[in-house]
N, C-alpha and C positions, 0 to 999 in steps of 0.2 A: 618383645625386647628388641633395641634397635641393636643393628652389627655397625661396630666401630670399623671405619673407612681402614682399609689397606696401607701403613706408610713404607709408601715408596724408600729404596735406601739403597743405597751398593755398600756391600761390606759382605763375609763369609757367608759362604752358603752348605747348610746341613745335606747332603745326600744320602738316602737309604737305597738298600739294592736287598729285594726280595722276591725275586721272580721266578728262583725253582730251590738249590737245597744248600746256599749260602746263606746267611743271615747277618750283612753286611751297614756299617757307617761310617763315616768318613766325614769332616768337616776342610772345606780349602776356605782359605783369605781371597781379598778380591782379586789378587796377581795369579791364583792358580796353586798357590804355596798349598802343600800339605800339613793341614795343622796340625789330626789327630786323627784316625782310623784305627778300625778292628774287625774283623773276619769269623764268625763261627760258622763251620763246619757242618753239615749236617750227617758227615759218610759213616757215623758208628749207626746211628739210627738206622738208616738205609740199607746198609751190608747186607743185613739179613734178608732182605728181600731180591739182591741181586738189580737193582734201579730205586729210583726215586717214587714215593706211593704220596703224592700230590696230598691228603689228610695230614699224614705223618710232618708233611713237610710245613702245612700251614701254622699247625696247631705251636712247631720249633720255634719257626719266627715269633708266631706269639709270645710266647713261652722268653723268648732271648730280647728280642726286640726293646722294651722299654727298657732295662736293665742296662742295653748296652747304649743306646743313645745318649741315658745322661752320664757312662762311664766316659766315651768320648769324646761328649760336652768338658767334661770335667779334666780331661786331659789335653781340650784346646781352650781352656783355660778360659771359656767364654760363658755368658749368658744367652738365653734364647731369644731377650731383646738382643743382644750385640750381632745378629744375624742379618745378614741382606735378605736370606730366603730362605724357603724350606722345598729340594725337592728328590723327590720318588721315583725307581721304577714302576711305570704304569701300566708295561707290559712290552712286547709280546712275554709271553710265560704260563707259569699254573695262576689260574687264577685268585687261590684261596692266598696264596704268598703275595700274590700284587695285591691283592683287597688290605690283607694286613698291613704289609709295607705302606701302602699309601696313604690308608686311614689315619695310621699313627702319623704322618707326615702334616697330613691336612687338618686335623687336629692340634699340633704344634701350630701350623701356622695361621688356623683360626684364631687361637689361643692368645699369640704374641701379635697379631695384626701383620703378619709377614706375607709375605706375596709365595703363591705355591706354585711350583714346575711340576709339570707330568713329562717325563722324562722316555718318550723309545727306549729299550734297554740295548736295543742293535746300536740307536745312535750312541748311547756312552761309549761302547766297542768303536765304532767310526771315528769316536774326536777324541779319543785317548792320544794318538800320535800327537795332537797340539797342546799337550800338555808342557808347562816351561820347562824347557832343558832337556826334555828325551828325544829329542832331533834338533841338530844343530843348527841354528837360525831359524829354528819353527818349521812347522811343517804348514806353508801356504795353500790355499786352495789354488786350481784343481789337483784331485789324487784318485790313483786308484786304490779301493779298499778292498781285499780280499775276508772275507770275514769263515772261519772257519771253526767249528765249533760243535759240541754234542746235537744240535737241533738244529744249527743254520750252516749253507756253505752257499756262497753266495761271492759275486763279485758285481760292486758297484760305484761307479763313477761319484767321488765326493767332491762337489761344487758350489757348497757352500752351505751354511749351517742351515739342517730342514732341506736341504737342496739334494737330493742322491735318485741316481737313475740304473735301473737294474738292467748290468750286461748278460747274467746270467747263471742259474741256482744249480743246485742236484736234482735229477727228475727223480731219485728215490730216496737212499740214504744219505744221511749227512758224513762228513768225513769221522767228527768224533762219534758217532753214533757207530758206523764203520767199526774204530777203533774198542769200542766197548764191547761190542757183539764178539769181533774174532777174540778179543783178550779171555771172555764168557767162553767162547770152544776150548782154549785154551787153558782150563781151569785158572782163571789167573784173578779171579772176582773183579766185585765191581768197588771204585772207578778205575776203568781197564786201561786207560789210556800210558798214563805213565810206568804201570807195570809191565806191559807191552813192549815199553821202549825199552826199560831195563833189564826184559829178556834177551830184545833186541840186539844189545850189545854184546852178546855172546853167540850167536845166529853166523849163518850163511846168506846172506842177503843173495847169495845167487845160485842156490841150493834150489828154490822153486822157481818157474819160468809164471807167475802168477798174472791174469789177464790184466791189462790197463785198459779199462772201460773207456771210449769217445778220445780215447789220447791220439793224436795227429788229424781229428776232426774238426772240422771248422766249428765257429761258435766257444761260446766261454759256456756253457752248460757242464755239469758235473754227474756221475753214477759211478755208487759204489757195490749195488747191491751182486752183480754179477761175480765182483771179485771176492765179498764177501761167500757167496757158492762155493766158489774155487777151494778157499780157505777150508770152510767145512767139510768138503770130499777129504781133500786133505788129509785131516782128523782122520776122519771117517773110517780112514784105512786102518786107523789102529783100535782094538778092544776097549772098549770105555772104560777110562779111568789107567790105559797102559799107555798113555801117550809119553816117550821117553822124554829129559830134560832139553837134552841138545835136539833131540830134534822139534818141538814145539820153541826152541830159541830160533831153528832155521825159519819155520815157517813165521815167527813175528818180526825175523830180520827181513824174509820175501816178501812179506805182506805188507809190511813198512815202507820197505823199498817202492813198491807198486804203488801206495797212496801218495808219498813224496814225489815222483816221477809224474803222478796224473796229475796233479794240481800245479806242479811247475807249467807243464806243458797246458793246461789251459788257461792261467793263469801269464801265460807268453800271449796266448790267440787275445787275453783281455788287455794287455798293453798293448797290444797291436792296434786294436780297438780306441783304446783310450789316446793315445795319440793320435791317430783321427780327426778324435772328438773336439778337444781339446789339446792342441801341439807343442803348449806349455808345460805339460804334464809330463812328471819325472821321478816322481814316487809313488811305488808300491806300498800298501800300510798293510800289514800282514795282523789279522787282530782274532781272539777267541781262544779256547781254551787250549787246541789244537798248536795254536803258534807258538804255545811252547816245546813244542818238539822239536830237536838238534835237527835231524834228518829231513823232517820239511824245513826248517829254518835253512838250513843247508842249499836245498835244492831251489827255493827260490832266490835266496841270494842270486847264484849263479843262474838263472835265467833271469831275474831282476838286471844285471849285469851286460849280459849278453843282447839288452836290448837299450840299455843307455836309460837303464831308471837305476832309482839308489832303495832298497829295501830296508823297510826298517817295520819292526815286532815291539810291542810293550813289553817292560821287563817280566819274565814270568808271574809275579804275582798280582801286575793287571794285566793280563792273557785270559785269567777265569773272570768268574764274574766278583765282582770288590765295588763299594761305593765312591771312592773316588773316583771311577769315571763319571758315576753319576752325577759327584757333586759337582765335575769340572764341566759336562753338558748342559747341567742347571747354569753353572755360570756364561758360560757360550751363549743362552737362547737369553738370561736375564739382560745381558749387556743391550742385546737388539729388542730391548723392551717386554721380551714374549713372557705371560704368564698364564696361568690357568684357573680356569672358577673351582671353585671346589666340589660342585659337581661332577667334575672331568672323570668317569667310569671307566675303570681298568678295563685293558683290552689285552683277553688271553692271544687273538692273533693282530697283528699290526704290522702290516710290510713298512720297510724302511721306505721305501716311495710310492706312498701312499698320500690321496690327500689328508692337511690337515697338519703335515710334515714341515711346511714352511714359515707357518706364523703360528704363535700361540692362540688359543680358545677363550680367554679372557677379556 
């Protein structure tokens, strides 16, 4: 049976985002507008296990996925012909979620004859800041991108779309991952990150003198595992299960303090850097699950500040992972032509500057 040729088109473009325990769509117009989006959740599933169990997770997407595509087709008020495109995270992530996620993507756009994106899920976090209207006059290339996040912490030079050059990652833990583990000492379950911060608010942020790992070191590299030790001793000292209220509040106000502190301060050595590189460079894009914390969002400000860059954070609800960035990445690479065969095989790892990054595969 012959395959009817691809029509080319600009108009909205469908995004999924399935790459670990969100089950996420989103549709934008060709200006970037948000038409319709929805978000499901995977954390009642997962609770019980204290993390995300990669089966549990695939099987959800499945399970949600079709259901919610055509809810939010149906609420952007469109057809799957009325679409410029269809596209997916393709990865990095679990891979049973990106097979789902993308399968159902490339299937729509087998389907309707639409042109498919494989979509980086770091990139959608990178070009969220160019989304219309959450930075004032756009956010132009070049930037620095701070991405920080359950699985990635990373700082890298964005110079244009597919374009990113890595200044430098965490040699162990990532910052949310950091975040999770101490919250986990803490009896505080999982996902730790925001209950953390709202013990936090009740804390002694200077109650513990907690190590900042590589902070006044040259380089933009990152570690957290050492502080994360700290933290445990910590505990440690008290009877399992007698850890009193205020004080597990001081230690996730210290422990807070110290992540917010390290990532300013390297996060300084990487503007330092990025002006350099590029001398036009003047924003910081703080992006990942992570930048919705008040206390980093805080401390990078003022060293954003302090070096003549302006910082700016998506609004919390694209800080996690959500399809709308994806959808607005798809439109970013569809505008410069880039699309992808439908053969394009998920990739559980995919460094953001990596080849293959700058043009599309189709």
């Amino acid at each position: 049976m012959a395959i009817l040729p691809i029509r080319p088109q600009v108009g909205p473009v469908l995004g999924i985002e399935s790459s670990c325990d969100e089950t996420a769509t989103a549709v934008l117009d060709a200006s970037g507008r948000v038409l319709a989006e929805a978000v499901h959740s995977q954390e009642t599933e997962h609770a019980p296990f204290g993390g995300v169990v990669p089966e549990i997770a695939a099987r959800a997407h499945l399970a949600v996925l079709p259901r919610q595509v055509a809810q939010v087709m149906a609420r952007a008020g469109l057809g799957f012909a009325d679409l410029g495109a269809v596209a997916a995270s393709t990865g990095p992530g679990l891979i049973g979620g990106l097979i789902v996620g993308s399968q159902v993507a490339k299937g729509i756009a087998l389907a309707h004859r639409l042109p498919f994106v494989a979509v980086n899920h770091l990139e959608a976090h990178a070009l969220t800041a160019r989304l219309p209207g959450l930075v004032p006059d756009g956010a132009p290339f070049p930037y620095l991108l701070l991405l920080v996040s359950g699985g990635h912490c990373q700082c890298l030079a964005v110079e244009g779309v597919g374009q990113y050059t890595r200044l430098g990652g965490t040699i162990d833990d990532a910052a949310g991952e950091a975040f999770d583990k101490v919250a986990k000492l803490l009896g505080l379950g999982w996902p730790g990150g925001p209950a953390l911060e709202r013990l936090a608010t009740s804390g002694d942020a200077a109650r513990h003198d907690f190590p900042r790992p590589l902070m006044r070191r040259a380089g933009c590299d990152f570690s957290f595992s050492g502080l994360k030790t700290a933290v445990a001793r910590a505990v440690a000292k008290y009877p399992p299960g007698a850890l009193p209220t205020d004080a597990a509040a001081d230690i996730a106000a210290s422990f807070q303090r110290a992540v917010a502190e390290v990532l300013a301060d390297r996060a300084g050595n990487a503007m330092a850097t990025m002006r350099v590189r590029d001398p036009q460079a003047r924003l910081l894009v703080v992006a990942g699950g992570v930048a919705a914390n008040g206390a980093v969002r805080a401390a990078l400000t003022r060293e954003a500040a302090a070096r003549g860059f302006a910082m700016v954070a998506p609004p919390v609800r694209f800080c996690t992972d959500n399809a709308v960035m994806v959808a607005w990445a798809g439109q970013e690479r569809l505008r410069l032509g880039w699309t992808d065969a439908p053969d394009f095989a998920p990739r559980p790892r995919w460094p953001l500057d990596s080849d293959g990054m700058f043009r599309g595969t189709a």
